[in-house]
N, C-alpha and C positions, 0 to 999 in steps of 0.2 A: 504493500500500500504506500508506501515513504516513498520508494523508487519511484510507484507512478505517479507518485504526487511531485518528485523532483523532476521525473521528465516531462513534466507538462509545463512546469514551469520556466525550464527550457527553452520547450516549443514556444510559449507565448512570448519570452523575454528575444527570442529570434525571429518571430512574428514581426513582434513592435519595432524592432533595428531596422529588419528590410520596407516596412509601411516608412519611417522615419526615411532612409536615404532615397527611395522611389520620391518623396515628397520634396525631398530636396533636390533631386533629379530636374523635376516637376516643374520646379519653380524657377530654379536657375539657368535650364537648358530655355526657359519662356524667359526667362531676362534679359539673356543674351537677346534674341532674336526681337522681343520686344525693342531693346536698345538700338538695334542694328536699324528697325523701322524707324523709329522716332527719329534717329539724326537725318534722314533721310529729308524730312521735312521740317525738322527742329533743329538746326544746325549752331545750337548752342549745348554740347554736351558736359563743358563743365561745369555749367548753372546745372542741368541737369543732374549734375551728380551732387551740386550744394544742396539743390531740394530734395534730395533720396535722402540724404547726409540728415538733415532737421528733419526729416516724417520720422527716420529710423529712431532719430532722440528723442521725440516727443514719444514714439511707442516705447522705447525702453522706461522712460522716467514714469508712465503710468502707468505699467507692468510694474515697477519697484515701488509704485504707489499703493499698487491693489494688493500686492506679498506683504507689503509691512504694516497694511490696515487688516489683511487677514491675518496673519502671524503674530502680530503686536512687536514683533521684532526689526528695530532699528536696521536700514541696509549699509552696505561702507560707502564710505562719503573721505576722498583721500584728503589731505591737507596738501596748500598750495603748491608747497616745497618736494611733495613726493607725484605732486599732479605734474607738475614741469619739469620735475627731474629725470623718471622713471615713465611717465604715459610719455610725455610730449613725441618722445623719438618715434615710440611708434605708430603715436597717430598721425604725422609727418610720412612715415614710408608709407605706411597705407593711404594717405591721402591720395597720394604719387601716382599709387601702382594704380589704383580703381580710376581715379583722373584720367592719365595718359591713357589704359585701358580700354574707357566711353570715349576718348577723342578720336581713337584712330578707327573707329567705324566711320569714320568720315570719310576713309580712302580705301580702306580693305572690307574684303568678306568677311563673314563670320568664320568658314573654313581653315583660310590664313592667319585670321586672328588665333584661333584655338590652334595651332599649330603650333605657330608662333611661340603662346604665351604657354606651352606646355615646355618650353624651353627652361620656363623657371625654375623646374626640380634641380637642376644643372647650378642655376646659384644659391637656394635654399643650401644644397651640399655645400657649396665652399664655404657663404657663411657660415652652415655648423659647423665647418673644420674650424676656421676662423676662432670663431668664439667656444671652439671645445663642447661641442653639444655631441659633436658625432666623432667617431676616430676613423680612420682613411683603414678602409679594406678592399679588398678588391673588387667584390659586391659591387663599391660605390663607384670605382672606376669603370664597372661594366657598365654602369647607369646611366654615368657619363658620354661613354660611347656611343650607349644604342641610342638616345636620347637627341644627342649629337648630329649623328649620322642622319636622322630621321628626318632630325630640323633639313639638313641641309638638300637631301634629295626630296624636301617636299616644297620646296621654297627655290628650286634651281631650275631655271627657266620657267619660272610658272606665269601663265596668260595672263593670271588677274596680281600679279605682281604689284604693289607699290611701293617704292622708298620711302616717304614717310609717314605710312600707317606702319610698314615694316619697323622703323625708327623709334618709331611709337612704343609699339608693342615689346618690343625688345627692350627698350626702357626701364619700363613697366616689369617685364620681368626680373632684371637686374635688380631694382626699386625693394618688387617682391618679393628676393632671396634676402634680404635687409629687412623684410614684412614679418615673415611667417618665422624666422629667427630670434628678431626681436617680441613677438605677438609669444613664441613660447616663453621666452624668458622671464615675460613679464606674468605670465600665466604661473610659473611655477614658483612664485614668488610670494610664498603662504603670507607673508605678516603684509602683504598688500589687500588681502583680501578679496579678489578680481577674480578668483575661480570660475565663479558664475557667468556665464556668458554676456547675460542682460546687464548686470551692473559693468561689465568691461566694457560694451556698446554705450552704455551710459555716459562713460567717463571718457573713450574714444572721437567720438562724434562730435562733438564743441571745436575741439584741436583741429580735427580731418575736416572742418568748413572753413575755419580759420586759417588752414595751410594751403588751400585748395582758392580764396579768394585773391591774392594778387595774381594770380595764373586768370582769374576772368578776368578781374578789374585789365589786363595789363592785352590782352587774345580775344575777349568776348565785349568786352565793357563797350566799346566805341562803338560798335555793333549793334548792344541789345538799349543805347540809351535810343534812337528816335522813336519818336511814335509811329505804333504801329507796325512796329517788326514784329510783334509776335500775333500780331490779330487774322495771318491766316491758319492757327492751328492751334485751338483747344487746348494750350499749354498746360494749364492749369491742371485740366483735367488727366492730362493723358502724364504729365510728369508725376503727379501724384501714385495715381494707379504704377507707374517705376519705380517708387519709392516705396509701395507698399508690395510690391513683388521682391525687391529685394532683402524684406524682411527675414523671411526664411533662414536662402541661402546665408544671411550674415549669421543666424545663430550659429549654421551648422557649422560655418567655418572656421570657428571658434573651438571646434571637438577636433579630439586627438585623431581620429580616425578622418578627416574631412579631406585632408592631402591624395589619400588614395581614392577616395570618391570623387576627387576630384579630378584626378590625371582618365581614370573610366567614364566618367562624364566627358570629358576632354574627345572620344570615341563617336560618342554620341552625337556633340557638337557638328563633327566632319559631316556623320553620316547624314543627319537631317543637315545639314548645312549645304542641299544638294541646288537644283534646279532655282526655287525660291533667292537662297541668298549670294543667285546667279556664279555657280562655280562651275570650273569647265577642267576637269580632271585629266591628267597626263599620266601615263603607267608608271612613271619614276615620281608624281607625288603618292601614289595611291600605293607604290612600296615603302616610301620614307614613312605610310601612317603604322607600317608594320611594329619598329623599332620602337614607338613610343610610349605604345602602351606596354612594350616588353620589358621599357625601362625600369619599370616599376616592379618588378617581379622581385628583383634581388632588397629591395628593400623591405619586403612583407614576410621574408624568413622569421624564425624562429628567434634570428641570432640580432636582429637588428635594434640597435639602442632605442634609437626614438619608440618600438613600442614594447618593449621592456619596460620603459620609464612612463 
């Protein structure tokens, strides 16, 4: 009776992980292409990401509103000195990466973009070497390789090529291995209190709008001040609905597990990324997509730090 009460319980706690990453699947693989639309006729994408940025804060701050009138328990709230010392940096890279990220839908597809920015596992590694998160084995030099290789026969001579959505995204990536580095760091940093997903979004989000506004003020500002630039398209409406799509994805990304859902999403991206977000396939990209989800294999061992830890 114990056994089938532990394997059921099991089954449901393995239930609930695959409903959770289909969901994040769901929403992200729709953010993308959402994204991909809007700039299409909303040609201000880093405003676009300032208002994702403030919906995202407003939902966190009244998420830690409703647990601390349900709970009676007080949430963490850092002090100035540990909010600028410790968050700033990485609300700063993340502002970066997600920025540049929505900008260079302005010149590439969705396909190249995910191609592209599956490039970042390649700097996530160096910065963990860097900073000692991970130790050099050879695992991580095959990573490197197939990863590598992938990028490069998928992106070599390709039709819908651009140099600076390419620019972009690569960026962005680079930016990212400086994200998801510093994003652990800061996560494994018990006396900060930031475990929680929602209060790290909390505390994140104010910096990533603030780090993110001289890049309009300085690319978009001249642009969006006359009147009536934005009155042929529902901005209002349709940037919102972006901001509340990318709720989700922002928790999940937050979870230990979310890297590898996200390089397998990265798959997914390609494939629906077909006809619609006008991509036009050569047999030396469509082998470079081999290498990059294989990239990821040697990291999901048994033996590998980041999920030991």
């Amino acid at each position: 009776m114990g056994r089938w009460v532990l394997d059921l319980a099991f089954v449901w706690k393995a239930v609930f992980t695959l409903g959770l990453v289909l969901l994040y699947y769901c929403f992200s693989i729709g953010i993308t292409f959402y994204n991909k639309w809007l700039t299409k006729s909303f040609h201000f994408p880093l405003f676009m990401t300032m208002l994702h940025l403030a919906v995202i804060f407003l939902f966190s701050a009244l998420s830690r509103a409703l647990v601390q009138c349900s709970s009676h328990r007080a949430r963490v709230v850092l002090s100035w000195t540990d909010y600028l010392r410790r968050v700033a940096p990485t609300a700063l890279a993340t502002a970066l990466d997600v920025g540049l990220s929505n900008w260079s839908f302005l010149y590439i597809t969705v396909s190249l973009y995910t191609m592209t920015k599956s490039s970042a596992i390649l700097f996530i590694l160096i910065f963990s070497l860097i900073f000692k998160l991970e130790e050099l084995r050879a695992a991580l030099v095959l990573v490197v390789l197939l990863i590598a290789g992938g990028l490069f026969m998928f992106t070599y001579k390709s039709t819908q090529f651009n140099v600076e959505g390419f620019a972009l995204v690569l960026g962005a990536s680079f930016i990212g291995g400086i994200r998801w580095t510093l994003t652990q760091m800061l996560l494994q940093k018990d006396e900060l209190g930031l475990q929680n997903p929602i209060d790290t979004m909390f505390h994140l989000q104010p910096l990533m709008f603030l780090g993110l506004f001289p890049l309009f003020a300085v690319f978009e500002g001249h642009r969006a001040a006359p009147a009536g630039t934005w009155e042929p398209l529902p901005w209002w409406d349709s940037c919102l609905w972006f901001g509340l799509l990318r709720v989700p994805p922002g928790l999940q990304d937050l979870q230990p597990h979310a890297l590898h859902c996200w390089h397998f999403q990265g798959g997914l991206h390609f494939v629906a990324g077909g006809s619609p977000a006008g991509r036009s396939d050569q047999p030396g990209e469509l082998a470079g997509l081999c290498p990059l989800p294989l990239g990821n294999i040697p990291t999901c061992g048994p033996q590998s730090p980041a999920l030991q830890r």
